[in-house]
C-alpha positions in Angstrom: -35.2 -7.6 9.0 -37.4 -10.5 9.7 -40.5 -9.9 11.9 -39.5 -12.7 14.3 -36.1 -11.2 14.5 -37.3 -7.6 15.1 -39.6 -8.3 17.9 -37.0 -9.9 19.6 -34.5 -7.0 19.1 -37.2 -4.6 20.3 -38.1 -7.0 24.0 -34.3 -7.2 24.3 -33.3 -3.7 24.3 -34.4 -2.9 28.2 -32.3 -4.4 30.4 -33.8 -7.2 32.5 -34.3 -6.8 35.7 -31.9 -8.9 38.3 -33.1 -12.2 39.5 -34.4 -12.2 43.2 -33.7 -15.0 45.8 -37.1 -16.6 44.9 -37.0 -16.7 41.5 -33.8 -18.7 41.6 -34.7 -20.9 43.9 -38.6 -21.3 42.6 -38.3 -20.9 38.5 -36.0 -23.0 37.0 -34.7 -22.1 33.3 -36.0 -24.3 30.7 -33.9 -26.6 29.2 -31.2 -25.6 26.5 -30.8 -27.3 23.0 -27.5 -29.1 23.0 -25.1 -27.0 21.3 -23.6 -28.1 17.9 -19.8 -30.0 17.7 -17.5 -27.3 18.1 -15.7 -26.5 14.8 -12.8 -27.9 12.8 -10.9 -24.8 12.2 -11.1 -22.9 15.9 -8.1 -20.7 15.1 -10.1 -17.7 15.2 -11.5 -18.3 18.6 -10.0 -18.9 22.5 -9.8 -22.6 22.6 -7.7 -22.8 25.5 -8.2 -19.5 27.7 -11.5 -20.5 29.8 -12.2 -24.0 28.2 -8.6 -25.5 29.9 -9.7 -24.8 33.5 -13.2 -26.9 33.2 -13.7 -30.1 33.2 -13.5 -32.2 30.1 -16.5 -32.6 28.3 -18.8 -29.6 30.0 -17.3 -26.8 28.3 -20.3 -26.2 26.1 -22.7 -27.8 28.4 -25.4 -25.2 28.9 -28.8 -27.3 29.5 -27.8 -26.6 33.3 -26.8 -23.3 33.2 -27.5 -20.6 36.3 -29.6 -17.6 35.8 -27.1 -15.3 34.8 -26.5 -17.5 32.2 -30.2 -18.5 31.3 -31.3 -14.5 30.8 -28.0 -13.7 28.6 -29.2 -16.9 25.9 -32.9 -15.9 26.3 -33.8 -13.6 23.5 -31.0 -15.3 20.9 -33.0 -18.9 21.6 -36.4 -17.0 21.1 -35.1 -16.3 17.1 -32.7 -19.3 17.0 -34.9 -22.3 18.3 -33.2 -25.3 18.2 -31.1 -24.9 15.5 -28.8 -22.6 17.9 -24.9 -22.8 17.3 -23.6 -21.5 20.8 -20.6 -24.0 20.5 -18.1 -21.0 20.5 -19.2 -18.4 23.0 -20.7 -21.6 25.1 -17.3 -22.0 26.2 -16.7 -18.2 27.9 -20.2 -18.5 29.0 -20.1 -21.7 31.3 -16.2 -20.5 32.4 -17.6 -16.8 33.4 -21.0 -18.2 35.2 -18.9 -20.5 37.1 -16.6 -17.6 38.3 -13.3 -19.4 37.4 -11.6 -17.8 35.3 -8.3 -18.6 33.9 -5.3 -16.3 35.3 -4.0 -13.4 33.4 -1.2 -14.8 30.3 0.9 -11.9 31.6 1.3 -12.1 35.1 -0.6 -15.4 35.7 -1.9 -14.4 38.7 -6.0 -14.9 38.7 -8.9 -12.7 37.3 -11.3 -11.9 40.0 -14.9 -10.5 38.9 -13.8 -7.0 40.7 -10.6 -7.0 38.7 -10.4 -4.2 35.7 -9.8 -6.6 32.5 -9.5 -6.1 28.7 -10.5 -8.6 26.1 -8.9 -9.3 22.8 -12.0 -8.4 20.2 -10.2 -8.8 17.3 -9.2 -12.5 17.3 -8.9 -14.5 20.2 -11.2 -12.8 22.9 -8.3 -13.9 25.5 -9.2 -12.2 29.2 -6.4 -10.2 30.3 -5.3 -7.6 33.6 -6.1 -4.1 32.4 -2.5 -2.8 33.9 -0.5 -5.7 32.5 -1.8 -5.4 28.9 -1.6 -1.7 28.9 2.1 -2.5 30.4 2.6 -5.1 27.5 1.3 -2.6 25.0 3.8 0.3 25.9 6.9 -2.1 26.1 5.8 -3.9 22.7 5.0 -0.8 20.9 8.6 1.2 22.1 10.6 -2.3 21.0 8.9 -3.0 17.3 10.0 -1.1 14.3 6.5 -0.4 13.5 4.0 1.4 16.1 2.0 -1.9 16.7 1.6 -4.1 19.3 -0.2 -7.6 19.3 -1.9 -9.2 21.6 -0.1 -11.5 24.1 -1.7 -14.6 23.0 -3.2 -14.6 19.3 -0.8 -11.6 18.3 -2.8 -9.9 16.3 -1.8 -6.7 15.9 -3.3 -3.3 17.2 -2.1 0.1 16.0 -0.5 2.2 19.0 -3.8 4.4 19.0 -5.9 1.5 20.0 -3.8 0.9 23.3 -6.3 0.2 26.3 -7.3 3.4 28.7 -9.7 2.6 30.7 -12.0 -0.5 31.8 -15.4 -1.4 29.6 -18.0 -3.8 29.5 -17.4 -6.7 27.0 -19.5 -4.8 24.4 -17.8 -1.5 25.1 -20.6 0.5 26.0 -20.1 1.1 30.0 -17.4 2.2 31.5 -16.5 0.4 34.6 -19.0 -1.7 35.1 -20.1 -2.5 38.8 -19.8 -6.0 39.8 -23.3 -7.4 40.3 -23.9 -10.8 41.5 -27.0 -11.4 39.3 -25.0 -10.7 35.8 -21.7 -12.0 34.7 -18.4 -10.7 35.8 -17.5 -7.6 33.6 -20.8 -7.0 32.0 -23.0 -4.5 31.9 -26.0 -6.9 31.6 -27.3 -4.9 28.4 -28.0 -5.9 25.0 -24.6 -6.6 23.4 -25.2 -4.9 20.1 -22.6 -5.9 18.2 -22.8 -6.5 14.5 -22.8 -10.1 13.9 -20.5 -9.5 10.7 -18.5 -6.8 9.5 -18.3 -8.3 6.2 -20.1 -5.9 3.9 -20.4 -8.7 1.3 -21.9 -11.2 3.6 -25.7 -9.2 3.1 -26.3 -9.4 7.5 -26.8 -6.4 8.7 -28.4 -7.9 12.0 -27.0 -6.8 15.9 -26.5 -9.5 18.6 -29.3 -10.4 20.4 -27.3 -11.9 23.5 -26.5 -9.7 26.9 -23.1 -8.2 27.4 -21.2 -11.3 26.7 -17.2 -12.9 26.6 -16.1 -14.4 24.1 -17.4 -14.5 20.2 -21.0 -13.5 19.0 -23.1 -16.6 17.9 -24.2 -17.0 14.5 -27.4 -14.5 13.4 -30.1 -16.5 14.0 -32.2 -14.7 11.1 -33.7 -16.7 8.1 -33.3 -15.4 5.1 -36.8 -16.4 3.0 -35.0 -16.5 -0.6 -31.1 -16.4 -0.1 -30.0 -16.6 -3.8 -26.2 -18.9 -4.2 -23.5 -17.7 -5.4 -24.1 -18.3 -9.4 -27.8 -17.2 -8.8 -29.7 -19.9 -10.2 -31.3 -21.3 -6.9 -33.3 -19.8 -4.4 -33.9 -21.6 -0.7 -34.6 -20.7 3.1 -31.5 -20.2 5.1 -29.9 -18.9 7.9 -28.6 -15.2 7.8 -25.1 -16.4 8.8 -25.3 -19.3 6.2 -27.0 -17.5 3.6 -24.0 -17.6 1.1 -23.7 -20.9 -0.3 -23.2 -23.1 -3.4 -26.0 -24.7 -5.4 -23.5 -28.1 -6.8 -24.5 -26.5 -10.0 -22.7 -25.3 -13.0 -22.3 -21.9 -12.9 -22.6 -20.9 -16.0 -22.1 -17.5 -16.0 -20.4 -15.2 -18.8 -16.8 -15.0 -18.8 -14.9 -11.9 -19.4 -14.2 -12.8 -23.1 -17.8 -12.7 -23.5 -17.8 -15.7 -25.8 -18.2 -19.0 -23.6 -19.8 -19.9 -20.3 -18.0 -20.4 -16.9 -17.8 -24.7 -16.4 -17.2 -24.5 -12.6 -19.9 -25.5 -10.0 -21.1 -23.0 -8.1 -18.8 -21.0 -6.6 -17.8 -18.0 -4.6 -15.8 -14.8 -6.3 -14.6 -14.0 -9.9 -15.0 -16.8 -12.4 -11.7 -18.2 -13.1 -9.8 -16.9 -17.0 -11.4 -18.7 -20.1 -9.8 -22.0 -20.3 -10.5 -23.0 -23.8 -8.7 -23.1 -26.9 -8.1 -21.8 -30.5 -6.7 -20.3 -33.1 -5.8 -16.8 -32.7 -3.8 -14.3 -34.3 -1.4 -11.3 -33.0 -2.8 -7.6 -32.9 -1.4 -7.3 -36.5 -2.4 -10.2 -38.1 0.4 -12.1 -39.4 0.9 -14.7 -37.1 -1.7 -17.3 -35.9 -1.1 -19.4 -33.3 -3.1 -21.9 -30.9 -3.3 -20.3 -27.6 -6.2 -20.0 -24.8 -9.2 -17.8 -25.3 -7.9 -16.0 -22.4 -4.9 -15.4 -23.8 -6.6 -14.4 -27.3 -4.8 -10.7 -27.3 -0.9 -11.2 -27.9 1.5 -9.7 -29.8 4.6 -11.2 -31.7 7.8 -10.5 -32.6 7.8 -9.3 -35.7 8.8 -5.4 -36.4 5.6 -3.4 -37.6 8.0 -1.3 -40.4 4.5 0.4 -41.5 4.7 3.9 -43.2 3.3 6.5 -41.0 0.8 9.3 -41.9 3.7 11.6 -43.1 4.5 9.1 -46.1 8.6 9.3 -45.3 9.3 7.6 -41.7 8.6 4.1 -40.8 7.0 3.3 -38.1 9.1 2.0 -35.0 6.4 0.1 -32.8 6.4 -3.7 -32.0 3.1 -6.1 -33.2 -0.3 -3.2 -32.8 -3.5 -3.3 -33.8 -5.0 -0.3 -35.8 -3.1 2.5 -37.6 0.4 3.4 -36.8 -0.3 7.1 -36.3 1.4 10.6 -36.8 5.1 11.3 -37.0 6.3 12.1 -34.0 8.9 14.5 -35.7 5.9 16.5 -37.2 4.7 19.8 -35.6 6.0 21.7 -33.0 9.8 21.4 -32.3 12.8 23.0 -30.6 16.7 23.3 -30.7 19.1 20.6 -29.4 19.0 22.6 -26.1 15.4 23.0 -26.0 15.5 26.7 -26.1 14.1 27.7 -29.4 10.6 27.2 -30.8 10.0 26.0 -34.6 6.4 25.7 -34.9 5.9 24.3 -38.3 8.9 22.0 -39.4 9.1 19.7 -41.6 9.8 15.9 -40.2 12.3 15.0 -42.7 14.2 18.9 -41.4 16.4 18.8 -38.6 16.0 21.5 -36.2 18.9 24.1 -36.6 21.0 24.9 -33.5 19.9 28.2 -31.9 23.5 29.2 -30.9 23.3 29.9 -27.1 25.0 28.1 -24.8 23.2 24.6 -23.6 23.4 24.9 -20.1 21.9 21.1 -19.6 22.9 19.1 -16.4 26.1 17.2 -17.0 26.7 13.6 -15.7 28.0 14.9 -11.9 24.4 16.5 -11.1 26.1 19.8 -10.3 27.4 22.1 -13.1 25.6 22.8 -16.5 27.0 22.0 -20.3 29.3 25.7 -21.0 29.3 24.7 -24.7 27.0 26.0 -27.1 23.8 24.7 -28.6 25.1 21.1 -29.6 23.3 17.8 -31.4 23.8 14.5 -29.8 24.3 14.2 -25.7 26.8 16.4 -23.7 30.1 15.5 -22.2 29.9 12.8 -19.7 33.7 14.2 -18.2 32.6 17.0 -16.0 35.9 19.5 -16.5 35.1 22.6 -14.8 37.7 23.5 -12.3 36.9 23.6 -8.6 37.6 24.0 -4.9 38.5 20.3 -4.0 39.1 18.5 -0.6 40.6 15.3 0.2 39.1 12.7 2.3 40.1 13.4 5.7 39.6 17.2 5.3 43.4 18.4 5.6 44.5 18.8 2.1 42.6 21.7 -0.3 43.1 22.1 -4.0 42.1 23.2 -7.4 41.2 20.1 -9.8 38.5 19.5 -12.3 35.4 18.1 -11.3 35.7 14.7 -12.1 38.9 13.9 -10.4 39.7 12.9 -6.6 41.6 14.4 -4.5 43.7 12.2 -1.9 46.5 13.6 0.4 49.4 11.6 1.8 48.6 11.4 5.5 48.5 8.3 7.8 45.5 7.8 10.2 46.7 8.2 13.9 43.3 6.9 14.9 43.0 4.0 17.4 41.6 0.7 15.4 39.0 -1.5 17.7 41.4 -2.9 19.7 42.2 0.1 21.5 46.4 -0.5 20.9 47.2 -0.1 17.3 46.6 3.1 15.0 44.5 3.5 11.9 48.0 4.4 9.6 45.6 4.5 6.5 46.4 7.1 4.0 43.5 9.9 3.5 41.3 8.0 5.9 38.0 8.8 5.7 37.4 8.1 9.8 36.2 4.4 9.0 38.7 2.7 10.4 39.1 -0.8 9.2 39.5 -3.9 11.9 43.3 -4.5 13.4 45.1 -7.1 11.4 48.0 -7.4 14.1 47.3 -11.5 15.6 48.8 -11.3 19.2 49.3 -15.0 20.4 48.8 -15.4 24.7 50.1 -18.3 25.7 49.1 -19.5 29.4 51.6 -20.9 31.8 51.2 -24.7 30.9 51.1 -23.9 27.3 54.8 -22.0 27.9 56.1 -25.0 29.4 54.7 -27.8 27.1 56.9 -25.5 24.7 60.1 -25.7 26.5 59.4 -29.6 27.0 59.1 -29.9 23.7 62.4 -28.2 22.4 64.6 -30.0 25.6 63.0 -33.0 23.9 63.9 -32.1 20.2 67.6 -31.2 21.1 68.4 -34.6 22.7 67.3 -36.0 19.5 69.3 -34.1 17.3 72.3 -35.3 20.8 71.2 -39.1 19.9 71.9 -38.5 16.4 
């Protein structure tokens, strides 16, 4: 951890004492950089929550901040100088020290400062009514397949465990927090803490140095002395939050066929598969064909028909590499029905038949082979002679496994419609839709129809 970054960390973890009537009225806070343009991509972060009730424009002003405010941004601009990204959490910080914050998505009524809220960490940071999202959380959780529920505005999800309980500070170390005039609404006025990012590749292992805070942590502010890029050829000064990045150079590093060089600029992750090519040929050697290096190992479609080590089968495997191996039919073998041992068989002798009875599952999962000790598979025609029942349950009798039994009885189940019975045969209790069609005509339809056949008879009269 840098020196700079250390000593600030160290003066920043007592908690400042509150502002008295003469200081804020006497001292003025020295001006704030101007923070940088807010980003392209803000998906990650509230864009709308606090930033639509302000005016446009002032959002991320902070140069004429209050305070509260000026002793939350104190110890990050001590490390950060003027170099300090606060475009994100600028814009909770300016809603909160202006008390006006934006009402509750839920119930919409407004947030006051005494008000027990919950905050969306994991996305969105949206500022919610601790009874409505823990009402939202119940209702969401109960209706969704999965025990999740997601939060009212970004909807990311949170596992049914990580419902809210009770009221915290933003950086979740106090529990109810008091209201105090002299920090921001629902914060503690500590140290926030927080790790500035949980990536474990990213290399920053550095807390934030801000007071209890809405909204996003700012970048680390940390310089790195000699952050390496991503291919490892350059070395340069950076920030801690910016300390991953690409040199324009080739990359150059070994591919996995260990024979050529990556050609890509500089880049992040695995090297992309070996794009050039050649001649190669299968794993058995009898077919070359031009392919890419990174596609080098193949195998074609010619039969291997190699002896194996016995001298008197042929080997069955596709295109391989290397020797086709032992017989599998040498060594240790058994009967047909796997009940009898013969330890040293020949591979070109078939295993004689031990003469008990099989006893292997048959094709209806429930009875065994009676027959005896047999080569080549068992029945597939289950014929053992059982206890049957029909369908519907009312007839009983004796058949062989694989047969159905049916009985001659009509369903006098009520179809869906409530008038008209089942009258399937052997019904199993699904009864299938009614296919009666009942036409109801309404009163003017019945007498357009009579109309119509007065009018059809004294043109058959005419006639």
């Amino acid at each position: 951890m840098p020196s700079s970054y250390a000593a600030a960390a160290a003066s920043s973890s007592r908690k400042p004492a509150p502002f008295t009537t003469a200081t804020a009225t006497t001292r003025k806070p020295a001006p704030l950089p101007a923070p940088a343009p807010p980003p392209s991509n803000p998906s990650h972060v509230s864009d709308s929550d606090p930033s639509s009730y302000s005016s446009s424009g002032e959002e991320t002003d902070l140069s004429a901040c209050d305070p509260a405010t000026a002793s939350v941004l104190s110890t990050y601009l001590s490390v950060a100088g003027n170099g300090a990204d606060l475009s994100k959490v600028g814009i909770f910080l300016n809603s909160a020290a202006r008390r006006r914050s934006p009402p509750c998505l839920i119930c919409l009524d407004p947030i006051r400062p005494s008000d027990p809220v919950w905050s969306c960490s994991a996305s969105c940071f949206a500022l919610l009514h601790l009874p409505c999202i823990q009402s939202w959380a119940h209702q969401s959780a109960s209706a969704a397949p999965a025990p999740t529920w997601g939060c009212p505005k970004c909807r990311v999800a949170y596992p049914k465990s990580q419902t809210p309980t009770s009221y915290h500070c933003f950086c979740s170390k106090t529990e109810d927090p008091p209201a105090d005039p002299w920090i921001l609404p629902h914060s503690c006025g500590d140290v926030c803490g927080r790790r500035l990012n949980s990536n474990p590749d990213s290399g920053c292992e550095h807390t934030c140095l801000l007071l209890c805070h809405p909204g996003p942590c700012p970048p680390c502010p940390a310089v790195v002395p000699n952050a390496r890029c991503f291919c490892g050829a350059h070395r340069e000064p950076r920030r801690c939050a910016h300390q991953r990045y690409s040199c324009k150079g080739k990359c150059n590093k070994r591919l996995s066929c260990e024979l050529h060089r990556c050609p890509v600029d500089c880049h992040d992750g695995p090297c992309p598969p070996c794009a050039v090519r050649g001649n190669h040929r299968c794993e058995c050697g009898e077919t070359m064909v031009e392919r890419l290096c990174s596609e080098r190992v193949f195998q074609c479609k010619r039969e291997c028909s190699g002896m194996l080590e016995c001298g008197k089968h042929k080997c069955e495997r596709g295109c391989h590499g290397g020797k086709c191996g032992e017989c599998p039919l040498r060594g240790q073998r058994t009967c047909p029905c796997g009940k009898k041992d013969y330890p040293r068989l020949e591979c070109d002798v078939e295993a004689a038949t031990c003469g008990s009875t099989c006893e292997k599952v048959l094709g209806c999962g429930r009875h065994k082979c009676p027959e005896r000790c047999h080569r080549g598979p068992c029945d597939v025609t289950c014929r053992l002679v059982i206890k049957k029942s029909c369908r519907c349950g009312v007839l009983k009798k004796e058949l062989p496994c694989h047969q159905d039994l049916t009985c001659e009885r009509k369903c006098q189940r009520l179809r869906a419609c409530g008038r008209h019975a089942c009258k399937r045969r052997c019904c199993v209790g699904d009864c299938p839709p009614c296919a009666e069609v009942h036409l109801f005509l309404s009163p003017f339809m019945i007498l357009a129809h009579f109309k119509f056949q007065a009018l059809k008879r004294s043109m058959l009269v005419d006639l």
